[in-house]
C-alpha positions in Angstrom: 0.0 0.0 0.0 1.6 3.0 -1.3 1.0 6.6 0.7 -1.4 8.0 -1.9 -4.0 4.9 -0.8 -4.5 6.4 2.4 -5.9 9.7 1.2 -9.7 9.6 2.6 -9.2 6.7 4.7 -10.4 6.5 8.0 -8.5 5.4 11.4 -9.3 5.4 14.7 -6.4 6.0 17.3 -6.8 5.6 21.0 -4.4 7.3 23.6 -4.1 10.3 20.6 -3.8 12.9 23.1 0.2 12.6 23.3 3.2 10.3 22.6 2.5 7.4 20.5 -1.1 8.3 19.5 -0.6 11.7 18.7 2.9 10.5 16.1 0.5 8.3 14.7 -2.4 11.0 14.1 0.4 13.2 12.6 1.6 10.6 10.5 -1.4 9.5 8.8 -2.8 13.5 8.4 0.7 13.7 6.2 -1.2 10.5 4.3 -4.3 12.6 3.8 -5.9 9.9 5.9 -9.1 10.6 8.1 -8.5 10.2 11.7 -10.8 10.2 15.0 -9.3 11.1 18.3 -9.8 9.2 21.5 -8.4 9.8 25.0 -9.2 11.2 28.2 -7.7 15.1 27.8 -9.8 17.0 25.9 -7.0 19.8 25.8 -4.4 17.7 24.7 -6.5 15.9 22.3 -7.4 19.6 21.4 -3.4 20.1 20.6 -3.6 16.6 18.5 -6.3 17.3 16.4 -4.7 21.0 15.7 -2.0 19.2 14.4 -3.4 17.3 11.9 -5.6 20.3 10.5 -2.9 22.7 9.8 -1.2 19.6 7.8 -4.4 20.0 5.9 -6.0 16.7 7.3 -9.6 16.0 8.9 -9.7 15.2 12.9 -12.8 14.5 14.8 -12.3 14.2 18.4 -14.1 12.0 21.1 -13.2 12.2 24.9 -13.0 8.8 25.7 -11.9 6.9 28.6 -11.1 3.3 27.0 -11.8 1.6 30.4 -15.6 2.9 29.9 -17.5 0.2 27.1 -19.7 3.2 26.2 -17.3 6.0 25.9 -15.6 3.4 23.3 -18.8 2.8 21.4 -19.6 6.3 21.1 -16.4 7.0 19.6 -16.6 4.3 17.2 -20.3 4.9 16.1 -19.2 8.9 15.9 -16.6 7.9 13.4 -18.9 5.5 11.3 -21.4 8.3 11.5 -18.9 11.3 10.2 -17.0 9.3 7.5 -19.5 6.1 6.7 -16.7 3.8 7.4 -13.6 2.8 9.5 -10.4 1.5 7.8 -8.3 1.3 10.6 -8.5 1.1 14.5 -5.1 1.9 16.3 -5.9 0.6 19.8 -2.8 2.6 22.1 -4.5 4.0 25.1 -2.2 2.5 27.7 -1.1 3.2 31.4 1.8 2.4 33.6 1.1 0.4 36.5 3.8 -1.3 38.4 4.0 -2.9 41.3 6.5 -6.0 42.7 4.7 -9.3 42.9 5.0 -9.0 47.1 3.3 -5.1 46.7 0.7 -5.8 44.5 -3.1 -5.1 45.0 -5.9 -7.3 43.4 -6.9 -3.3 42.9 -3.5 -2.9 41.1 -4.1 -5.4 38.9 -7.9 -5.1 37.9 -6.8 -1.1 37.3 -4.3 -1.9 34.5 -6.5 -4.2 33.3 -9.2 -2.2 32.8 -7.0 0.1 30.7 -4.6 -1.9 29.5 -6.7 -5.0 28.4 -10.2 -4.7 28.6 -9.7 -0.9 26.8 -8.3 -2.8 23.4 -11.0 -5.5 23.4 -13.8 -3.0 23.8 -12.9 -1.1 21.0 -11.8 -4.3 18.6 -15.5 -5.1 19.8 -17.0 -1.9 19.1 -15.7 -1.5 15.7 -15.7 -5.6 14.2 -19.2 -5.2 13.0 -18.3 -1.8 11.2 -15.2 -3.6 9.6 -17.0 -7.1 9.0 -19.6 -5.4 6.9 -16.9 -4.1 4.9 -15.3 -7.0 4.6 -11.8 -5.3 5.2 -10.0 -3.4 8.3 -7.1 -3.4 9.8 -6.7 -3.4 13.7 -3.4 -2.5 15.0 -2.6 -3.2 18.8 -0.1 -1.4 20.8 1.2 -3.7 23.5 5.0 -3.4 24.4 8.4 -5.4 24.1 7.4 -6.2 28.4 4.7 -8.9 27.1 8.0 -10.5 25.1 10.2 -10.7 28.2 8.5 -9.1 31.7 10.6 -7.1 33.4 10.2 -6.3 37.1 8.8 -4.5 39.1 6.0 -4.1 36.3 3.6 -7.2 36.9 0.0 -5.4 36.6 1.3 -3.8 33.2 2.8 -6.6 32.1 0.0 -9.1 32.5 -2.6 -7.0 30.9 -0.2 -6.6 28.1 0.5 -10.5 27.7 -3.6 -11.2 27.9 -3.2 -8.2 25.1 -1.1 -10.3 23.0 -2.7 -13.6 23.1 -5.9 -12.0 22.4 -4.2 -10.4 19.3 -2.9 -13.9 18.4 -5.8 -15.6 18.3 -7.6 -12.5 16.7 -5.4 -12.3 13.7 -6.2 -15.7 12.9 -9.6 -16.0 14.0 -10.1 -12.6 11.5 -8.0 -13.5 8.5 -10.4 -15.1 6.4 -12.8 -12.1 6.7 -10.6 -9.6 5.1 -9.9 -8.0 8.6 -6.0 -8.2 9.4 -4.5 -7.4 13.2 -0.9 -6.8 13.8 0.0 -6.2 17.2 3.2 -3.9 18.0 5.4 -4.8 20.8 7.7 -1.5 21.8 10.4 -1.4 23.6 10.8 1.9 26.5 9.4 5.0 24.4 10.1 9.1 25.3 6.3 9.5 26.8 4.5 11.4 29.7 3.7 7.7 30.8 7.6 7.0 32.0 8.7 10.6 31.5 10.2 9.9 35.6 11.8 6.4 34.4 15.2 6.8 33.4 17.3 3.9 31.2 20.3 2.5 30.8 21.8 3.3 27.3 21.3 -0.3 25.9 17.2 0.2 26.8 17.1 3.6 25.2 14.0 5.2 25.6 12.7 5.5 21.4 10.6 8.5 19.9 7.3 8.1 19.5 7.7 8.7 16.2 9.9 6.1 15.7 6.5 4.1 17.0 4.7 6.1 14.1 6.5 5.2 11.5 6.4 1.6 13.0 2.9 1.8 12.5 3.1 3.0 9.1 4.9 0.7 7.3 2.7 -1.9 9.1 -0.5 -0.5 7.9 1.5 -0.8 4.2 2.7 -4.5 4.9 0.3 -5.8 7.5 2.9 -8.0 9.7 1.7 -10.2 12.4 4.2 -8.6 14.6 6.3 -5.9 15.3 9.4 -5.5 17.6 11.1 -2.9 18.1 14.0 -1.4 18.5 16.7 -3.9 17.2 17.8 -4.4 20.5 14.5 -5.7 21.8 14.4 -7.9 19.3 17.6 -9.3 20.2 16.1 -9.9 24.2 13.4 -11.7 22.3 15.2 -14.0 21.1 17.8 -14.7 23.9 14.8 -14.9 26.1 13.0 -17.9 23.3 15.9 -19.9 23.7 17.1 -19.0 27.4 14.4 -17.6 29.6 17.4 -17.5 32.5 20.3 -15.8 30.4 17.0 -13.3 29.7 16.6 -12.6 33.4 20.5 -12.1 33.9 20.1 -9.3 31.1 17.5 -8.0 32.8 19.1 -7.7 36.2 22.7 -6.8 35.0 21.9 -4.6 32.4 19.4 -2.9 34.9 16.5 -2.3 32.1 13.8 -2.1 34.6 15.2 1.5 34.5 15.7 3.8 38.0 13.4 6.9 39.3 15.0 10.4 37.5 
């Protein structure tokens, strides 16, 4: 898919109100796609959307909270009802939760699960019957490189971001036959206000969000299964497929769980 195919087209981006989201909302105005704006800040989402108009693109934008069902559904059906049609849903509303295994809360857990699980499968919900009347789509989930290799002290982000995953799994194959393709993105540490007071060791790099962007780009041109990135992460992946242990003595020794600024 060339850049020219996404004039007019129509994507829906949760968590558009900065980092990730708002790269990606950028990146497809440039495209001359569509795009409708989900996320909690109406200011901020305000900022986004001003963006993409004074690159000449369209914005609508929806205050949503993605752990509300309706708030989700009422920014879906607002899209379908502005544009007649959704081409792409980029589920990335996330939040940082972490807590040590001993520290954790049930509360702890069910929060970043609300957010960073239940959020993505309300909206894949919300917009499957828009898409499966099409009889095309493309979902795009933002997870992150700790659903490859869990790092600690993160255990409530990193367990909604693993039930993330295998939902994404089994929805890109469940989907494939109906002209709907999913591709979830796995990112490693990225510059955002969600771990703007989380510094890293040089080897764990915190990554642009538009380095994310473009990410999500080229996958809405290719339509991967996957995507990990940086190169580095990928390289964890691996050492942690064939040798889960060597994996943890990275973690620890390299010290990418990060430190406080």
């Amino acid at each position: 898919m060339a850049v020219q195919d996404l004039k007019n087209n129509v994507f829906i981006i949760t968590g558009a109100s900065s980092g990730i989201g708002r790269a990606a909302a950028l990146a497809l105005a440039r495209c001359g796609a569509r795009v409708a704006l989900g996320a909690r800040s109406i200011d901020q989402l305000a900022l986004t959307a001003e963006g993409v108009r004074e690159m000449g693109g369209e914005a609508l934008v929806v205050p949503t909270d993605v752990s509300d069902k309706i708030q989700i559904e009422r920014l879906i059906l607002e899209t379908s009802a502005r544009w007649g049609k959704v081409d792409g849903l980029i589920s990335n509303a996330g939040q940082y939760i972490r807590a040590s295994i001993l520290e954790m809360t049930i509360p702890d857990l069910e929060r970043s699960m609300a957010v960073n699980f239940y959020g993505h499968i309300h909206a894949v919900q919300a917009v499957l019957p828009i898409m499966l009347h099409q009889g095309s789509g493309h979902i795009i989930l933002v997870a992150t490189m700790d659903a490859k290799k869990g790092v600690p002290p993160d255990a409530p982000y990193v367990s909604a971001k693993c039930a993330l995953s295998g939902f994404g799994d089994v929805a890109r194959q469940e989907l494939r036959s109906s002209g709907i393709a999913v591709t979830t993105l796995f990112p490693g540490r990225v510059d955002t206000p969600m771990i703007a007071d989380l510094e890293m060791p040089w080897i764990s790099a915190k990554i642009s969000p538009e380095s994310v962007a473009n990410a999500i780009m080229h996958a809405i041109r290719t339509r991967p299964a996957e995507v990990i990135l940086p190169r580095q992460a990928v390289l964890l992946h691996l050492v942690n497929v064939f040798s889960p242990r060597l994996a943890d003595w990275f973690v620890k020794n390299l010290k990418l769980k990060g430190w406080k600024a």
